[in-house]
C-alpha positions as YAML, in Angstrom:
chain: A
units: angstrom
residues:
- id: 1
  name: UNK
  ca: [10.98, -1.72, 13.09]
- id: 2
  name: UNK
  ca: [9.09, -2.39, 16.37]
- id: 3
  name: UNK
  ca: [11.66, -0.05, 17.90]
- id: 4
  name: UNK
  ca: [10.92, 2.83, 15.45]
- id: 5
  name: UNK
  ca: [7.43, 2.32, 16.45]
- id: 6
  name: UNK
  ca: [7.79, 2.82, 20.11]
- id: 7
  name: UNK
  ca: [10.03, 5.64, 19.54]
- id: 8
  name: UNK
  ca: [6.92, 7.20, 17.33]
- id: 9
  name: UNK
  ca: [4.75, 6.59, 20.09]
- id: 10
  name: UNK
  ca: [6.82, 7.98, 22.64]
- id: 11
  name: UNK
  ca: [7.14, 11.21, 20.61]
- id: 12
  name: UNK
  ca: [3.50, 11.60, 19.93]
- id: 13
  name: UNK
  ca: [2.59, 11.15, 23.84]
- id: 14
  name: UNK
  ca: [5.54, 13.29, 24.63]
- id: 15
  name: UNK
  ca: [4.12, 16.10, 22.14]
- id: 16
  name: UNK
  ca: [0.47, 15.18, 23.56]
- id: 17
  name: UNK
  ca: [1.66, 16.20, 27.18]
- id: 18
  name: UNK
  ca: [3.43, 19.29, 26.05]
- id: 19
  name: UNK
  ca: [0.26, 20.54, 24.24]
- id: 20
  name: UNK
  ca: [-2.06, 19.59, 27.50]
- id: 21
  name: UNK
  ca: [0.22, 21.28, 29.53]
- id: 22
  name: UNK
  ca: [-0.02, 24.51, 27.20]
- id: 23
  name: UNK
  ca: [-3.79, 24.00, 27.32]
- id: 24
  name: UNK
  ca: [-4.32, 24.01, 30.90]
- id: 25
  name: UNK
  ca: [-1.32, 26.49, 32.24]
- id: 26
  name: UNK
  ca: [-0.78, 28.38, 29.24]
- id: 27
  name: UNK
  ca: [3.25, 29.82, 28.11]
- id: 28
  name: UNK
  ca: [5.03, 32.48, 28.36]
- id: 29
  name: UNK
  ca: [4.84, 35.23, 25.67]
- id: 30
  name: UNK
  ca: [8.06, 36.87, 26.71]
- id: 31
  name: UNK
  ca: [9.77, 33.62, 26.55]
- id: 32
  name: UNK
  ca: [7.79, 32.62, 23.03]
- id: 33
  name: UNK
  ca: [9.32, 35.69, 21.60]
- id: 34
  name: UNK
  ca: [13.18, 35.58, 22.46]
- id: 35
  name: UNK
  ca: [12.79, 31.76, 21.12]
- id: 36
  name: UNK
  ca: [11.31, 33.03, 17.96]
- id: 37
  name: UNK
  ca: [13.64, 35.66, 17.98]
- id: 38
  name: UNK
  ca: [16.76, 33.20, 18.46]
- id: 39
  name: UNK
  ca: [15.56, 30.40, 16.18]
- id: 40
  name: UNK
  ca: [15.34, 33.61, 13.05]
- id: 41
  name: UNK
  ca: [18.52, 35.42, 13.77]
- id: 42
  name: UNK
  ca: [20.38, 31.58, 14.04]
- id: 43
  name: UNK
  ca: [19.19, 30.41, 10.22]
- id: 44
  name: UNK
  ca: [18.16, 33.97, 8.89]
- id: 45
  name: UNK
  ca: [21.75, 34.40, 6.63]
- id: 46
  name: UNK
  ca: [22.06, 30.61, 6.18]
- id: 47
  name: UNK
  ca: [18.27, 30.72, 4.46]
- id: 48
  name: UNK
  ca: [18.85, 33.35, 2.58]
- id: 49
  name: UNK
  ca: [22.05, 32.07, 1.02]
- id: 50
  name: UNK
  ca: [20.83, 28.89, 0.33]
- id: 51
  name: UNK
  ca: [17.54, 30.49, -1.24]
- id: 52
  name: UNK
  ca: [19.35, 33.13, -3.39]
- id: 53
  name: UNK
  ca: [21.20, 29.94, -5.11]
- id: 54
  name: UNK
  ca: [18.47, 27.32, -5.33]
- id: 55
  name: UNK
  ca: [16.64, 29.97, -6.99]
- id: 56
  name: UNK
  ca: [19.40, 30.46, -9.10]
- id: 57
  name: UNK
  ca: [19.84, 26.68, -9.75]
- id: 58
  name: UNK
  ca: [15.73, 26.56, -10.63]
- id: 59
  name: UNK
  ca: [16.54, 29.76, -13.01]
- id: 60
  name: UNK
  ca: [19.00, 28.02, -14.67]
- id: 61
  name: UNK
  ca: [17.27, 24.37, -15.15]
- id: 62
  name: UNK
  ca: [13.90, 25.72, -16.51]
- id: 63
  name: UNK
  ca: [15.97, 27.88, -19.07]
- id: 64
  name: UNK
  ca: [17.18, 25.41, -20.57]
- id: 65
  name: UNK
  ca: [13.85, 23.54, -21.19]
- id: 66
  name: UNK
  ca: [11.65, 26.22, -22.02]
- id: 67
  name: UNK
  ca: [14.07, 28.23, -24.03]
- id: 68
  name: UNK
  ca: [13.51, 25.65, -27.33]
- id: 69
  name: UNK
  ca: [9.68, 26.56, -26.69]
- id: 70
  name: UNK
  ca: [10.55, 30.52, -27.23]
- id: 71
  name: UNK
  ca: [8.74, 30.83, -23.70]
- id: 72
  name: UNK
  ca: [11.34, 32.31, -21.96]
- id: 73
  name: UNK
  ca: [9.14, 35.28, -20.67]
- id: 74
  name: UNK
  ca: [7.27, 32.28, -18.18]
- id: 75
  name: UNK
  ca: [10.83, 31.42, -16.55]
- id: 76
  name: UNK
  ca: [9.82, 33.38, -13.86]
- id: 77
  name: UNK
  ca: [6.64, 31.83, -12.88]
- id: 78
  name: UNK
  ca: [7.92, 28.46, -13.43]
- id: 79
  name: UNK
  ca: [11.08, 28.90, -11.36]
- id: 80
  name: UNK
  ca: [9.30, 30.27, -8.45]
- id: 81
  name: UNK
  ca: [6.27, 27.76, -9.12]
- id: 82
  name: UNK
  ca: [8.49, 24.91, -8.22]
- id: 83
  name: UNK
  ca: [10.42, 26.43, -5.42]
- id: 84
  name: UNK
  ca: [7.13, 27.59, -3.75]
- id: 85
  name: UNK
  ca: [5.38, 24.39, -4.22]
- id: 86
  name: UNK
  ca: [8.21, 21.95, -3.21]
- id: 87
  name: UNK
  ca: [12.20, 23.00, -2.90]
- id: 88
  name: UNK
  ca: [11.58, 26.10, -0.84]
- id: 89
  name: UNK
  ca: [9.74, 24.37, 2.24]
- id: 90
  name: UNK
  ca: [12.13, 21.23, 2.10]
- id: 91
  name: UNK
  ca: [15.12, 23.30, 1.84]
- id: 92
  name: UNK
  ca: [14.05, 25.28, 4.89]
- id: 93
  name: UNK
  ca: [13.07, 22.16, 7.01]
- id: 94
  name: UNK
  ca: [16.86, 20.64, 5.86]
- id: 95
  name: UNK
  ca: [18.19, 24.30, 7.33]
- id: 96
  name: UNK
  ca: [16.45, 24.59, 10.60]
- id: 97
  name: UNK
  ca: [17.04, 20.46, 11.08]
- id: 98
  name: UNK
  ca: [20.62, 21.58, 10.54]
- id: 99
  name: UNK
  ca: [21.35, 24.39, 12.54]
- id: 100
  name: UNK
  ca: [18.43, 24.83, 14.85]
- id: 101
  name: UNK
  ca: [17.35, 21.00, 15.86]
- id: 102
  name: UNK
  ca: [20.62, 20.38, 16.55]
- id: 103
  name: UNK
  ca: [20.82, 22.90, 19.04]
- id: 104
  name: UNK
  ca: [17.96, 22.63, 20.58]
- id: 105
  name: UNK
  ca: [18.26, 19.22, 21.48]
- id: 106
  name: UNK
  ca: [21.98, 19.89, 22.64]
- id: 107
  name: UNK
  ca: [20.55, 22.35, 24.37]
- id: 108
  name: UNK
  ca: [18.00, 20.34, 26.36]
- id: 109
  name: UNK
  ca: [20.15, 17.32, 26.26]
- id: 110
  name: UNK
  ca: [22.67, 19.43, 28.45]
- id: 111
  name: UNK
  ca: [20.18, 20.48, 30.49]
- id: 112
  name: UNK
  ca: [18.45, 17.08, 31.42]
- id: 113
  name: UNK
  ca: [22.32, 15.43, 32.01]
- id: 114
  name: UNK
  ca: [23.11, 18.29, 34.48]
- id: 115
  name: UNK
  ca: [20.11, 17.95, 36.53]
- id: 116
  name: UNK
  ca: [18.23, 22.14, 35.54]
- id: 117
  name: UNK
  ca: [15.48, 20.41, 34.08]
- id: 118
  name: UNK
  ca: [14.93, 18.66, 37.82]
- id: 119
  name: UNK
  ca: [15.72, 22.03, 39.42]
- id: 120
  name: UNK
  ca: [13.02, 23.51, 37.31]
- id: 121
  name: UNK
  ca: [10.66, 21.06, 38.59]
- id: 122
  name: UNK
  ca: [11.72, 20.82, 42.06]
- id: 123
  name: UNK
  ca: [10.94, 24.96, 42.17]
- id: 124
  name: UNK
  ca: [7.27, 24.07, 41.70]
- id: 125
  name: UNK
  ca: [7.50, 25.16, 37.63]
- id: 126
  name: UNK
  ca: [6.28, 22.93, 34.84]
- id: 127
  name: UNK
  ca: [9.66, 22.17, 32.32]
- id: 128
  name: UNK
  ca: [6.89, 21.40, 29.48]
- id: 129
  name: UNK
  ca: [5.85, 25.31, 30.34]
- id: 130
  name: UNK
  ca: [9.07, 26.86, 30.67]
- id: 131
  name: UNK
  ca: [11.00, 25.74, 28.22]
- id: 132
  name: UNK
  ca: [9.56, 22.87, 26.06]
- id: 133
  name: UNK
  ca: [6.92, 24.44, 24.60]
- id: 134
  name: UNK
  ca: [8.03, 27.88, 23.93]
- id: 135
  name: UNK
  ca: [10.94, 26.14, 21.15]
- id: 136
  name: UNK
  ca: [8.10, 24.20, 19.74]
- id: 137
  name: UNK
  ca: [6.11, 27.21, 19.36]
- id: 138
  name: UNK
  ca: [9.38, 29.38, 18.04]
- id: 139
  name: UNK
  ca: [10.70, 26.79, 15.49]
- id: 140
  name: UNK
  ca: [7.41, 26.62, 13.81]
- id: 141
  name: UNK
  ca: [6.52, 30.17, 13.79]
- id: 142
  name: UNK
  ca: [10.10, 30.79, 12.82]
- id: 143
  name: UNK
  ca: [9.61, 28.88, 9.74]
- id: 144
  name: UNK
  ca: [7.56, 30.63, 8.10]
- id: 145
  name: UNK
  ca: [9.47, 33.72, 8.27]
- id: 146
  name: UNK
  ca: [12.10, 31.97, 7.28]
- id: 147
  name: UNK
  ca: [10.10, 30.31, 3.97]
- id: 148
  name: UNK
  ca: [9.19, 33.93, 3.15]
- id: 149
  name: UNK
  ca: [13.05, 35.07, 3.68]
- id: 150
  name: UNK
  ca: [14.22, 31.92, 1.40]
- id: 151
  name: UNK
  ca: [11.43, 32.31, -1.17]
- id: 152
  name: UNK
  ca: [12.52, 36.22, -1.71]
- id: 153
  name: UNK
  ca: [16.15, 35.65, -1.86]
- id: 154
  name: UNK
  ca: [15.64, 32.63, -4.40]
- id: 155
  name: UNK
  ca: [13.34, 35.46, -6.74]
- id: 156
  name: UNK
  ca: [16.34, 37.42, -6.19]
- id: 157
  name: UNK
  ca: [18.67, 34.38, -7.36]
- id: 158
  name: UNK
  ca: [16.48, 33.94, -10.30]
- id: 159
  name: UNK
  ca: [16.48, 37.23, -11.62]
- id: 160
  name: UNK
  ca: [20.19, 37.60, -11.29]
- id: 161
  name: UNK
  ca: [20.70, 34.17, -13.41]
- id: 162
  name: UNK
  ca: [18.18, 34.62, -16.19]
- id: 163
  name: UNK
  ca: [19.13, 37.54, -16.70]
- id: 164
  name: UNK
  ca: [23.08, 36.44, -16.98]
- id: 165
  name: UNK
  ca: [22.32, 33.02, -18.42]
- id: 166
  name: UNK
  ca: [19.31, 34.00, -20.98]
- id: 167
  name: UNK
  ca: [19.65, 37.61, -20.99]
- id: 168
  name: UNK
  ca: [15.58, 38.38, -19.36]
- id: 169
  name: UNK
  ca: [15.34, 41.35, -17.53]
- id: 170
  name: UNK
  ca: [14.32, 41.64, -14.06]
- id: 171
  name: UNK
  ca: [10.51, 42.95, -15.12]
- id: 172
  name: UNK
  ca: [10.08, 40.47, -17.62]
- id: 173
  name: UNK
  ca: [11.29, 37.72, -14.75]
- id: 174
  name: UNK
  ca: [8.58, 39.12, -12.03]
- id: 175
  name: UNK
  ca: [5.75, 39.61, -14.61]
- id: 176
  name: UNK
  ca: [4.31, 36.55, -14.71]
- id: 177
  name: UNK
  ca: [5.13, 35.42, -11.21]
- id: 178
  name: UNK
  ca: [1.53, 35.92, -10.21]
- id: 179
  name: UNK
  ca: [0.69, 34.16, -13.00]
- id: 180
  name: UNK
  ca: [1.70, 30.74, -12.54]
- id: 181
  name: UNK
  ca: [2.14, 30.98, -8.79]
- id: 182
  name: UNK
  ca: [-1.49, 29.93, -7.91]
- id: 183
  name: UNK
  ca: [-3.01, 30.43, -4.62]
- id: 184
  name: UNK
  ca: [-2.93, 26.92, -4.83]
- id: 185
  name: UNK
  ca: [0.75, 26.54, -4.95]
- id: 186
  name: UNK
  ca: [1.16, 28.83, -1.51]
- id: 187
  name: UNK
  ca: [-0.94, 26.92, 0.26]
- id: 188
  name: UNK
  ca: [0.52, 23.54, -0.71]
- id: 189
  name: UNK
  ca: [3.98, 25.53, 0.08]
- id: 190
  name: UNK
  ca: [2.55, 26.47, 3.71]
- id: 191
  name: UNK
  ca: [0.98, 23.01, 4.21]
- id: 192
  name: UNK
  ca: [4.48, 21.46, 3.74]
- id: 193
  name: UNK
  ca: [5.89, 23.97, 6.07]
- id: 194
  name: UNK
  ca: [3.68, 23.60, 9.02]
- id: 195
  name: UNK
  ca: [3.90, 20.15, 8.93]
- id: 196
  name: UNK
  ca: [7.92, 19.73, 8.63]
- id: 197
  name: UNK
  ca: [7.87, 22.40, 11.09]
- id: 198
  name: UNK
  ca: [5.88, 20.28, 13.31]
- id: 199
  name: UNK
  ca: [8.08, 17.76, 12.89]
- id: 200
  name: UNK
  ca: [11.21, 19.09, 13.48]
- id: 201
  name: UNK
  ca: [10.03, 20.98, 16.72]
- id: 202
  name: UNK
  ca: [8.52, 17.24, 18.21]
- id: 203
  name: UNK
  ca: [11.56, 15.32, 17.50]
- id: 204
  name: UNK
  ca: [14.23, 18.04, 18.33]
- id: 205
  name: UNK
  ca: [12.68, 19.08, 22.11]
- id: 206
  name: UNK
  ca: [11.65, 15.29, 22.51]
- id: 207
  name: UNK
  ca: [15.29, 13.95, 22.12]
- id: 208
  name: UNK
  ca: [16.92, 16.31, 23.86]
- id: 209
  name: UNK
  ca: [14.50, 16.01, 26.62]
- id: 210
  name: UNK
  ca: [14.47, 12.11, 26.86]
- id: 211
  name: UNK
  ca: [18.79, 12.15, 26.66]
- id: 212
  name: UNK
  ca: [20.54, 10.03, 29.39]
- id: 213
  name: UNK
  ca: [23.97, 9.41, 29.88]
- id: 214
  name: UNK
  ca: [25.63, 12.10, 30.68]
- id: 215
  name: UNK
  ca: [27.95, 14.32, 27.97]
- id: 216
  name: UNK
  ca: [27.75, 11.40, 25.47]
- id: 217
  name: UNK
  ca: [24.36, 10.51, 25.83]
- id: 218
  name: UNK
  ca: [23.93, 14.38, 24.38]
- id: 219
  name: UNK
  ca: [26.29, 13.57, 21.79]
- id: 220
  name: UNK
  ca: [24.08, 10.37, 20.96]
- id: 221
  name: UNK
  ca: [21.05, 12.60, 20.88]
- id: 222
  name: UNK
  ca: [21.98, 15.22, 18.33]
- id: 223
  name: UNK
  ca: [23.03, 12.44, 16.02]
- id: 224
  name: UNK
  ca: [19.52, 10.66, 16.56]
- id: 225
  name: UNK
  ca: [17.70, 13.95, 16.11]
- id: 226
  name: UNK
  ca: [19.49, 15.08, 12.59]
- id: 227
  name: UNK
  ca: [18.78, 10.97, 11.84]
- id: 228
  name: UNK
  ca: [15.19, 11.47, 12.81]
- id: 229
  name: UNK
  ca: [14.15, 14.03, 11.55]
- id: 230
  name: UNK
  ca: [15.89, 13.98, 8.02]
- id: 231
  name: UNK
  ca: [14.03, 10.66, 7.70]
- id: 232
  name: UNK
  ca: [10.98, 11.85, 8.73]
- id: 233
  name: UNK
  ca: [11.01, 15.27, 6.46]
- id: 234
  name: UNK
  ca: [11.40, 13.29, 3.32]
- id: 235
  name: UNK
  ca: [8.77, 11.06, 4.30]
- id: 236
  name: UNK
  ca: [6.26, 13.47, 5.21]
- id: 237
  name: UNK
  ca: [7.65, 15.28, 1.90]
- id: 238
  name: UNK
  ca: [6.01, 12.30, 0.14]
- id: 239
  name: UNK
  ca: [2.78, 12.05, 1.88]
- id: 240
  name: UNK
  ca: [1.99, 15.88, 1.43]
- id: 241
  name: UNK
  ca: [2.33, 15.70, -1.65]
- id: 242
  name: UNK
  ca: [0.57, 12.87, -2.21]
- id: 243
  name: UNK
  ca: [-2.14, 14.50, -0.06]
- id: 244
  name: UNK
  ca: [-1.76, 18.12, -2.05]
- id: 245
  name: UNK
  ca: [-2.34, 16.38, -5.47]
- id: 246
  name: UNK
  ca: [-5.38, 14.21, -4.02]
- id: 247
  name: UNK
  ca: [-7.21, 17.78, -2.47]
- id: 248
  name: UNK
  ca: [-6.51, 19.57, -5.90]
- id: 249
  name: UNK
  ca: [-7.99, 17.06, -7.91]
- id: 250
  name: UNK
  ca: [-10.71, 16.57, -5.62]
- id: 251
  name: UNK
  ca: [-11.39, 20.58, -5.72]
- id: 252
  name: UNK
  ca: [-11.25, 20.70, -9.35]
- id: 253
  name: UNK
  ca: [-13.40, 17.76, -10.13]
- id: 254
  name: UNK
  ca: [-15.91, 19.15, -7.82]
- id: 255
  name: UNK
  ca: [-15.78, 22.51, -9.87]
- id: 256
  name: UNK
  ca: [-15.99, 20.93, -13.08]
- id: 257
  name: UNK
  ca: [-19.60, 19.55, -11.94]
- id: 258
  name: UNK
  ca: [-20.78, 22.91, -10.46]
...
């Protein structure tokens, strides 16, 4: 436990530095960008896949409950409600964790074991500048492009299972999307995915960065970092909701006495 702890306060210092460095010398756009770019085109056909069937999955599940209710015209809304609110940000933080935090801390694993990240100091350039900092800034940006990718291509999923499974046309699927997706629900959905993309980004460029031992300390790394930050998605899944819930009733209590 007082290991885990260390390792948390490592992290957070190691993100604190990154960010004062970004403060002070700034990063590189061009750099930002082809990150951005990479992180996307890496997880783009993954997301989508996976978001075309959850949606179909959250089609199918809510059929079957609101079907003995005769509401079957509100599948829609419901089905995107929930993936909005909670399965469509965890399922992209499980993807880019996957696919994208692995990488990146092979990545910079390799590149700390074979000395670049001391050439890039040695040449009078910050690493933190160069090429920390531009993946944090690309994996979190990237996420939400990715949400919005996931979250069409589960609609898409949806529509093409209730109207299979419970014979609903597409326009009677999308009508009452706006609805019962709240303004509420997107920004709980956007909460969750800045701060799993946070997440992800600190613990993937801080392992990789920190890896010793040559090509099986790298090996060691990527393991840690899908350990890490698994553990640490489902726990901050937990609090945000927590959080979420706490804010709404808050807002709504205050609204009820105005």
């Amino acid at each position: 436990m007082i290991m885990a702890l260390q390792e948390v306060g490592r992290c957070l210092r190691f993100v604190a530095e990154a960010l004062d460095v970004g403060r002070r010398k700034g990063v590189s756009g061009r750099e930002v960008m082809t990150q951005i770019w990479k992180v996307t085109a890496q997880s783009l056909g993954t997301t989508a896949l996976a978001g075309f069937f959850v949606g179909a999955i959250m089609a199918v599940q809510f059929a079957l409950q609101v079907k003995a209710y005769g509401a079957l015209g509100y599948l829609g809304g419901l089905a995107t409600s929930g993936t909005v609110r909670q399965v469509g940000p965890l399922l992209i933080a499980f993807m880019l964790s996957g696919k994208v935090g692995a990488f990146t801390s092979a990545e910079l694993g390799t590149m700390r074991v074979t000395e670049q990240i001391d050439a890039i100091r040695c040449l009078g350039s910050n690493p933190f500048r160069e090429i920390i900092l531009p993946r944090m800034i690309a994996i979190f940006v990237a996420s939400f492009a990715l949400l919005a990718a996931g979250l069409l291509a589960s609609i898409g999923g949806g529509i093409l299972l209730a109207s299979l499974f419970a014979g609903i046309n597409p326009d009677e699927y999308v009508r009452h999307i706006p609805t019962l997706v709240a303004p509420a629900s997107v920004a709980i959905g956007l909460f969750k995915c800045a701060v799993f993309a946070l997440i992800l980004a600190s613990i993937c460029t801080f392992k990789g960065y920190t890896t010793t031992g040559g090509a099986k300390g790298v090996g060691r790394s990527v393991v840690q970092t899908a350990v890490a930050t698994m553990v640490s998605i489902v726990i901050a899944d937990w609090l945000t909701s927590v959080i979420a819930e706490a804010v709404i009733e808050v807002a709504m209590a205050a609204r009820g006495e105005g």
